[in-house]
C-alpha positions as CSV (number, residue, x, y, z in Angstrom):
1,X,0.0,0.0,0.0
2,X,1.3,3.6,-0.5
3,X,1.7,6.1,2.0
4,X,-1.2,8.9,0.8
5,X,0.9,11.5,2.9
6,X,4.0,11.2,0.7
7,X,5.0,14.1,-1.8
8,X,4.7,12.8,-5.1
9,X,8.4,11.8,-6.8
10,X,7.8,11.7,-10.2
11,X,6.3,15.5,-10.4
12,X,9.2,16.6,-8.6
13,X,12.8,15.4,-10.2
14,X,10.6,16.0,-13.8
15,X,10.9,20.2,-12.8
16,X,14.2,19.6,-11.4
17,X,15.5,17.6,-14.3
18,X,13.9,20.6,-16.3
19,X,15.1,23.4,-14.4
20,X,18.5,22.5,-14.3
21,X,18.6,21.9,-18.3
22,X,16.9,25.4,-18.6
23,X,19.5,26.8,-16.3
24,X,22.4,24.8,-18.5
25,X,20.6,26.1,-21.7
26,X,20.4,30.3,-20.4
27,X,24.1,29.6,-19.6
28,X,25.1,28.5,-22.3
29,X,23.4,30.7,-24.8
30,X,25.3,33.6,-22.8
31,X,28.4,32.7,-22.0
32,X,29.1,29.8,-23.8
33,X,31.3,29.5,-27.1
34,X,28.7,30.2,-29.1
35,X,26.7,33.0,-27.0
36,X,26.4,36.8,-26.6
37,X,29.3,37.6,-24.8
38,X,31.2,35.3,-27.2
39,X,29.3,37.6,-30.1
40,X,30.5,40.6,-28.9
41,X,34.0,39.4,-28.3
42,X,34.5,38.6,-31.8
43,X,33.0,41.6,-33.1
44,X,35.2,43.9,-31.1
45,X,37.9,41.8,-32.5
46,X,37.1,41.8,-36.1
47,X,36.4,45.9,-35.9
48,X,40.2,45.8,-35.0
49,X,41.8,43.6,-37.5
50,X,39.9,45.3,-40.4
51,X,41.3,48.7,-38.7
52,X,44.8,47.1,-38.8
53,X,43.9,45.7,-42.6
54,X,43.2,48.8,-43.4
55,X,46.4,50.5,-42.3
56,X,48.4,48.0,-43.3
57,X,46.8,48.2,-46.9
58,X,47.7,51.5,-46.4
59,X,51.2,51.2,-45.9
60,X,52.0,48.7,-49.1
61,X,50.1,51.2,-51.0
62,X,53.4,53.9,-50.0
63,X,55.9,50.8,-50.6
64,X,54.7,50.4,-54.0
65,X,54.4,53.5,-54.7
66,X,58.2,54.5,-53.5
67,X,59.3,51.3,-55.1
68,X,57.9,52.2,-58.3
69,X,59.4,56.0,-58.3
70,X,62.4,54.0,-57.5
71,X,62.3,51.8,-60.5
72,X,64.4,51.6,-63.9
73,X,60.5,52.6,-66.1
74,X,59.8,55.5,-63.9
75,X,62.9,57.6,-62.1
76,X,61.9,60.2,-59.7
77,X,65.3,62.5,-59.2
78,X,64.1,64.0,-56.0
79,X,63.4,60.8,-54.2
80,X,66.3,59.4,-55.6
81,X,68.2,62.4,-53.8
82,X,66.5,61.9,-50.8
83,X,67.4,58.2,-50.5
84,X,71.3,59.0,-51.4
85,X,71.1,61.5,-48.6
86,X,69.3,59.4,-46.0
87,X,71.2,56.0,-47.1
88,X,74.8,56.8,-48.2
89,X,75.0,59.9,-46.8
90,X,75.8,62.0,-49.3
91,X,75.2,65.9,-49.9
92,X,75.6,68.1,-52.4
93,X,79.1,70.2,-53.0
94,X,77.1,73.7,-51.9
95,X,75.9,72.5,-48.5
96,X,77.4,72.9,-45.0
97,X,77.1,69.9,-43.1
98,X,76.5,71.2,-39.0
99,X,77.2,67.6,-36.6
């Protein structure tokens, strides 16, 4: 025979069993790999390397640009001055050097 006073099992671990998966499932969908926080992490981060893209696409853009006033189809005589000066160390027979 049962015991009519006892609380009913079954009921019971069913909305535990269910409150803890919840519980897992709001976790998880926040902080987990694939959640908000996560989101915003990666966002943040991707902001930053298309910044640093964009600065470094930036940069080659100069490079090429030197390299090609630089080249043998295209001479530019004052950055080739420049790059004697700054390189070799060179000057010109009318300046005074001041050390």
């Amino acid at each position: 025979m049962a015991n009519r006073n006892a609380p009913p099992i079954g009921p019971l671990a069913v909305t535990v069993v269910s409150l803890t998966l919840a519980a897992y499932f709001v976790f998880s969908a926040v902080q987990g790999d694939y959640g908000v926080l996560r989101r915003a992490e990666y966002l943040s981060e991707s902001k930053a390397l298309i910044l640093h893209l964009y600065q470094l696409q930036s940069s080659i853009s100069l490079l090429e640009n030197k390299t090609l006033r630089l080249s043998d189809h295209y001479l530019d005589l004052d950055l080739l001055d420049q790059q004697a000066r700054d390189v070799l160390g060179l000057i010109r027979p009318d300046e005074i050097v001041i050390q």
